[in-house]
C-alpha positions as CSV (number, residue, x, y, z in Angstrom):
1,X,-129.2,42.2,-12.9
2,X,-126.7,39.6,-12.0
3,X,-122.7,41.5,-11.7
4,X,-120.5,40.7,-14.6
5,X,-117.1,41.4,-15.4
6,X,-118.6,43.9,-17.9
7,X,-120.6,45.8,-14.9
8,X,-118.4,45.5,-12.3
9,X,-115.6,48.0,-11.8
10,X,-111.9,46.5,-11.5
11,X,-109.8,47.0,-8.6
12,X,-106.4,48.1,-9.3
13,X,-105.2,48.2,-5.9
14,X,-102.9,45.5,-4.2
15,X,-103.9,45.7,-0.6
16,X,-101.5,45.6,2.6
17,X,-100.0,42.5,1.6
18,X,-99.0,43.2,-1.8
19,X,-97.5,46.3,-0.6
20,X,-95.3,44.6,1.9
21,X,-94.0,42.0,-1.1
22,X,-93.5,44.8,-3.2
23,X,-91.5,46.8,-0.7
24,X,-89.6,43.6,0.5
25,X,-89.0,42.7,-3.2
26,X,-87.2,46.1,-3.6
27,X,-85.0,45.9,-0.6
28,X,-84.0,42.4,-1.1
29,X,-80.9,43.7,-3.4
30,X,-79.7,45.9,-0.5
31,X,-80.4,43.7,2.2
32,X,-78.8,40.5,0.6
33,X,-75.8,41.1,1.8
34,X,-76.6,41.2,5.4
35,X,-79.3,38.5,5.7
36,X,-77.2,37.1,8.6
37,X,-77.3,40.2,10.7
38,X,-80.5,39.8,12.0
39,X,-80.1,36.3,13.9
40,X,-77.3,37.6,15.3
41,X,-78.5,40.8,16.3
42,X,-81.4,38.3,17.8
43,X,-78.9,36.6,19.5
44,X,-76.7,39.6,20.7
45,X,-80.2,40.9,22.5
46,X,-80.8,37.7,24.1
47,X,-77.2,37.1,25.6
48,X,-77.3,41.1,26.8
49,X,-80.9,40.6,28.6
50,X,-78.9,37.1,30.2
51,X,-76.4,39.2,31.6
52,X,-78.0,41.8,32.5
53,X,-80.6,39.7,35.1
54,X,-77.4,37.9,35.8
55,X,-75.7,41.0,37.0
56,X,-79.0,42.1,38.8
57,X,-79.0,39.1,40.3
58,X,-75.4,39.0,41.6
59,X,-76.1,42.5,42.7
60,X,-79.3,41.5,45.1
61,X,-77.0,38.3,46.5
62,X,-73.8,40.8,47.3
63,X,-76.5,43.3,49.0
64,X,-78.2,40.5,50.9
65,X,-74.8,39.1,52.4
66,X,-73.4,42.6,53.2
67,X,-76.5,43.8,54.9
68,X,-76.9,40.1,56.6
69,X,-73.5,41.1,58.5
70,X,-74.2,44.1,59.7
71,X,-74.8,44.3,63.5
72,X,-77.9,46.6,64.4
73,X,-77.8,48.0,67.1
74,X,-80.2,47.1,69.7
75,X,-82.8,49.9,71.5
76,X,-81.7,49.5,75.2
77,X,-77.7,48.7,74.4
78,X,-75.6,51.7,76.1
């Protein structure tokens, strides 16, 4: 017996996706107002990270050049 709409059951759910619209839809009044913060909170990451491997890296050439200057003593010298 071919399935009809009057023999097959309806689904009432609305899946993951229709969850996340629903959930977005109902934040969108409290988030309106700060749409903007999260390209700039993007941004502020990405300029943090740039410092920081800029720091590191300053850091490892300041080490280098101290260490590079520093006599070591030789074995035999008395």
């Amino acid at each position: 017996m071919p399935r009809t709409a009057a023999t097959k059951p309806i689904s009432t759910g609305i899946g993951w996706a229709g969850a996340l619209v629903a959930v977005a839809a109902g934040l969108y009044p409290a988030m309106h107002g700060v749409y903007w913060a999260i390209p700039l909170t993007i941004a502020a990451v990405g300029g943090a990270i740039g410092i920081w491997r800029a720091v590191v890296l300053l850091g490892m050439v300041m080490n280098h050049l101290h260490w590079r200057d520093i006599e070591v003593p030789a074995a035999d010298d008395d």
